[in-house]
GUNU-19385 format. One record per residue (C-alpha): residue in one letter; x, y, z; residue number from 1. Coordinates in steps of 0.25 Angstrom, whole numbers, plus 2048, in hexadecimal, padded with zeros to 3 digits. Layout:
! residues N
{"a"; {X; Y; Z}; NUM}
...
! end
This chain:
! residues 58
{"x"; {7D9; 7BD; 7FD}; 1}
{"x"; {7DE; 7C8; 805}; 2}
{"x"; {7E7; 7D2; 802}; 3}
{"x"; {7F6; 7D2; 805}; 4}
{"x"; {7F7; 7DE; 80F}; 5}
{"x"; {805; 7E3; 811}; 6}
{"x"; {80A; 7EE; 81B}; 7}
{"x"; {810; 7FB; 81A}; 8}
{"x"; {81D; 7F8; 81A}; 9}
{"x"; {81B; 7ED; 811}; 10}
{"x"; {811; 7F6; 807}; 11}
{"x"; {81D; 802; 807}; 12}
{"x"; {828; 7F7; 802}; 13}
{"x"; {81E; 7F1; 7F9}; 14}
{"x"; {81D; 7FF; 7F2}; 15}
{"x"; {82C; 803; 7F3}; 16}
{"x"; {828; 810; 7FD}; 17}
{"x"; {829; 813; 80B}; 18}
{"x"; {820; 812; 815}; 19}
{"x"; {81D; 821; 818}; 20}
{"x"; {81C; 822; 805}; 21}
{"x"; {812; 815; 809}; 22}
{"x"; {808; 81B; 814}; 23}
{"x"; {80A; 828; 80A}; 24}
{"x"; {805; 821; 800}; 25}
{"x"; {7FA; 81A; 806}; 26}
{"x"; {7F4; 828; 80B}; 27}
{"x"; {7F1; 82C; 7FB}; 28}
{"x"; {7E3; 82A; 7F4}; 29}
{"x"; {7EB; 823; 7EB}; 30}
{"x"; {7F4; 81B; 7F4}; 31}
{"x"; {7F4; 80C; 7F8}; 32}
{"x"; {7E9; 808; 7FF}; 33}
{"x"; {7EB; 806; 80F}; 34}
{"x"; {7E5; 7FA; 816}; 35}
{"x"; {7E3; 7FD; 826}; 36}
{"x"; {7E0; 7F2; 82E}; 37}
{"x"; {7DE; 7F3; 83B}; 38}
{"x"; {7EA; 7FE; 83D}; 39}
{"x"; {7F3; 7F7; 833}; 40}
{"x"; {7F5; 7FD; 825}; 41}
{"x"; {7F6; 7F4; 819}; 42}
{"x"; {7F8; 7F4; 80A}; 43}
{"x"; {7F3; 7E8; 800}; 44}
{"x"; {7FF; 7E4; 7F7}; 45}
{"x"; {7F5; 7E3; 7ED}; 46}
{"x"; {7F1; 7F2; 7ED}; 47}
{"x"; {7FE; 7F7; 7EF}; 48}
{"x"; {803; 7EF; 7E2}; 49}
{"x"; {7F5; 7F5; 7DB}; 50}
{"x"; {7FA; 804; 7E0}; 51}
{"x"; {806; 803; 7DC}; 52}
{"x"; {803; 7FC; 7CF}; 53}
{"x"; {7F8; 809; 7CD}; 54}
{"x"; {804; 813; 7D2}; 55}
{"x"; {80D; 80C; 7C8}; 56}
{"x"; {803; 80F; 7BC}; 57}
{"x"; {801; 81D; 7BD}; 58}
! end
């Protein structure tokens, strides 16, 4: 099974931030993880739930 990939703008309101706080994030070591394809930027709904499970733990 294949992930659900999800946009930017779709990623951003998932989180609650904006989109600049979004590509902000995404630029940290420790940020959610980018998936390019092509010249398309996506997110996994399923990592960005794991992120912010991780961020809400610490």
């Amino acid at each position: 099974m294949s992930p659900k990939l999800i946009t930017p703008p779709e990623a951003a309101a998932k989180l609650g931030v904006s989109l600049r706080t979004l590509r902000t994030l995404s630029t940290q070591p420790d940020g959610p993880r980018v998936i390019r394809i092509g010249r398309s930027v996506r997110y996994s709904a399923d990592d960005l739930d794991r992120w912010l499970q991780n961020r809400m733990e610490h």
